[in-house]
N, C-alpha and C positions, 0 to 999 in steps of 0.2 A: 709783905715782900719776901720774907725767910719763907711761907709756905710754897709761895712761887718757885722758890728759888729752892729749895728742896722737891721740888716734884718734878723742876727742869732737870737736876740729876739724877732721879729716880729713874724718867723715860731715858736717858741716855744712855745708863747702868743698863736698863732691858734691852736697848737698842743694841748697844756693844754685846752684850750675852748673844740676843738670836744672830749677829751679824758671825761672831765667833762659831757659835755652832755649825753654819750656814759652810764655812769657812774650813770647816773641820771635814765637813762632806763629804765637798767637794775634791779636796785633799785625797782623800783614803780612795775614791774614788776614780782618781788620777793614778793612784797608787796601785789596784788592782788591774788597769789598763797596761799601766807601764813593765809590772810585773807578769803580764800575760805575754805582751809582745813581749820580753826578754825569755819567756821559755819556750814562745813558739819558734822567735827565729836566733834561737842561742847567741844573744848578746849578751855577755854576761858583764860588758860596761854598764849594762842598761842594768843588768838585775842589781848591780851593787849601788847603782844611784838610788834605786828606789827602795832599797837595805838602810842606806843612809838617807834617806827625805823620811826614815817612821820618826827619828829625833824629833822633828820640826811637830808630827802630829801627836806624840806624846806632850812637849811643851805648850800645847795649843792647846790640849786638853786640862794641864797642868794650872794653864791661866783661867779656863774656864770655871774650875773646880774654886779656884782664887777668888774670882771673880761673884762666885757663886755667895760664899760665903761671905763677903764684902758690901752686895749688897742687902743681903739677910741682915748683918747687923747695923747697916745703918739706914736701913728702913724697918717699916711694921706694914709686906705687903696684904692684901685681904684679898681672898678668892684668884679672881682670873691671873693678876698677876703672880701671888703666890705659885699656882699653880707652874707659870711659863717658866718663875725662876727655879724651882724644883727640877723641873722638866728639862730642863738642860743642863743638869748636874746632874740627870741620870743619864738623857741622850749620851754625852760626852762618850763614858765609857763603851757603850756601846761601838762607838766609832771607831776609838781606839782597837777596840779588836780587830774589826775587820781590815784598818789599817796592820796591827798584827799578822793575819792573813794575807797581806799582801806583801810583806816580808819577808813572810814563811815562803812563800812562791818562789819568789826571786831568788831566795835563798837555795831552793830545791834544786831549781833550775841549773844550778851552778855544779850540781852533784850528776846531772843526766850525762848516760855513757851516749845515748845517740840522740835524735833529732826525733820530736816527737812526730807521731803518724797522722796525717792529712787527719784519719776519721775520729780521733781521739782528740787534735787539737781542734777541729769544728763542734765538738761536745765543750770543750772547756771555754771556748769565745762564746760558745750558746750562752754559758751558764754565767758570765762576768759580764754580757750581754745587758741578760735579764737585770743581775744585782744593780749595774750602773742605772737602768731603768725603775729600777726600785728604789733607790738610792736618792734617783732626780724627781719621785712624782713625791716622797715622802719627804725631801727638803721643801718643796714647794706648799705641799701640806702643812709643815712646822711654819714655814715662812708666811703664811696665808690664814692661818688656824682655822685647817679646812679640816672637821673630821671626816666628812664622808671621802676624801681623796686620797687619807690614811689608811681608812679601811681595804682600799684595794691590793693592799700590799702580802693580804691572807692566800688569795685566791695565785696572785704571782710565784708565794715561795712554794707553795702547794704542786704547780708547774716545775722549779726549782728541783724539788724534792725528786719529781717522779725522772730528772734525767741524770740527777747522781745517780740514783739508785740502778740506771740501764748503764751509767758511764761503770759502776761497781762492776757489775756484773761483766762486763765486757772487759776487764783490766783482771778480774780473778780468771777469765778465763784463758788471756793472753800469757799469766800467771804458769795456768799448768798445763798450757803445752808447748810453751817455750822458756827454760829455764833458764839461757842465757839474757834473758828481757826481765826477771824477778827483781834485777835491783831496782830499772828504771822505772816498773809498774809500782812497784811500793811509792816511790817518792810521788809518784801522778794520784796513784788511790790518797794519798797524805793531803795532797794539793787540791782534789778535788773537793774532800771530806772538810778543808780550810770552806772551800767555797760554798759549800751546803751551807756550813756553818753561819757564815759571813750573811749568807739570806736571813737565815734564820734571827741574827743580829740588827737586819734592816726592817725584821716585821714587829722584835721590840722595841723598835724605835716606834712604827708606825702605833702601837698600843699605846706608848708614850704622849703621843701627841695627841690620839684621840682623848686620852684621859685628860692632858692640857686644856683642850678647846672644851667637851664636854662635862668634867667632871666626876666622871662615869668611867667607871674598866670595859673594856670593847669586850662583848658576852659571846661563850661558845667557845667547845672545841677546836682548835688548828687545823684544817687537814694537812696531815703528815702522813709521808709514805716512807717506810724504812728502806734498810737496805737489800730488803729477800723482794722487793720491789712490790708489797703487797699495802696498801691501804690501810693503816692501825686503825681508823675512824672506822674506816667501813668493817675490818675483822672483829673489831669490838660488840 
């Protein structure tokens, strides 16, 4: 009966972990949405709500990390589930950033002398687009312990990658030749450079979870493109 009855709290203990990370996501998630609409259409009620909802996803992460270590010592898990419970004590932080990132946005947003321009904020919805997209096929993949549906998350921020790098270039050149627009370009380059980031944060998740399910570290190079918009993989 005690082993039953120890292994009915084990599954719950896992269950509450992936349900919490699952939970953490979808959060940060909401948080780069709500943080985009408040810098596209200057509500800055909006950017401080979502200034004040990172509390709730630091706490969330706080309980994970809790959580984490909780059931480590009152089990002795072996393999797969070892792995899951690892795996979202490292997920966690990751999420936490990019809730970070979305923040930072909201936070910017509040600093903009004007209203950002139709062709620069359709580069930034591109780009927080994709992430919520990467965001939702890589929760499903944790949620599923699917590594091949992980894996696609290389190929995404790769895409990711190559429209900072044009968003870069298009904001340095807005840069020099109109000086009165230097403040608000900085703060956009800042915002953007968050969201490359914040990709790059959702494809260590996605490595996470492949090494979850598999075992195995996901092999090969990233492709990454910097910011002179040129292919490191391929220059190398």
């Amino acid at each position: 009966m005690t082993d039953k009855h120890t292994l009915c709290i084990f599954d719950e203990d896992l269950k509450a972990l992936n349900n919490d990370v699952l939970d953490l996501t979808r959060r940060v998630g909401d948080a780069l949405d709500g943080a985009l609409d408040a810098l596209l259409s200057g509500d800055a009620a909006k950017a401080r709500a979502v200034i004040a909802s990172d509390r709730q996803a630091d706490d969330l992460q706080t309980r994970i990390n809790a959580h984490t270590a909780r059931t480590l010592m009152r089990q002795q898990p072996m393999a797969n589930d070892l792995r899951a419970i690892l795996a979202a004590a490292r997920i966690a932080p990751h999420l936490e950033r990019i809730g970070d990132y979305a923040k930072n946005t909201a936070k910017r947003s509040l600093r903009l002398n004007r209203a950002v321009d139709a062709e620069i904020g359709a580069q930034l919805r591109w780009m927080v687009t994709r992430i919520q997209s990467m965001l939702r096929r890589v929760g499903e993949a944790y949620a599923a312990h699917d590594a091949k549906a992980a894996n696609v998350a290389w190929a995404d921020d790769a895409e990711l990658d190559a429209v900072y790098s044009k968003l870069f270039a298009h904001l340095l050149t807005i840069m020099r030749d109109d000086r009165a627009r230097i403040d608000d370009s900085t703060q956009l380059l800042f915002i953007a450079k968050g969201l490359e980031r914040a990709g790059d944060h959702v494809t260590d998740i996605a490595e996470e979870v492949y090494l979850m399910v598999t075992g195995k570290p996901l092999q090969g190079p990233r492709p990454k493109v910097d910011e002179s918009g040129v292919d490191s993989n391929a220059a190398a």
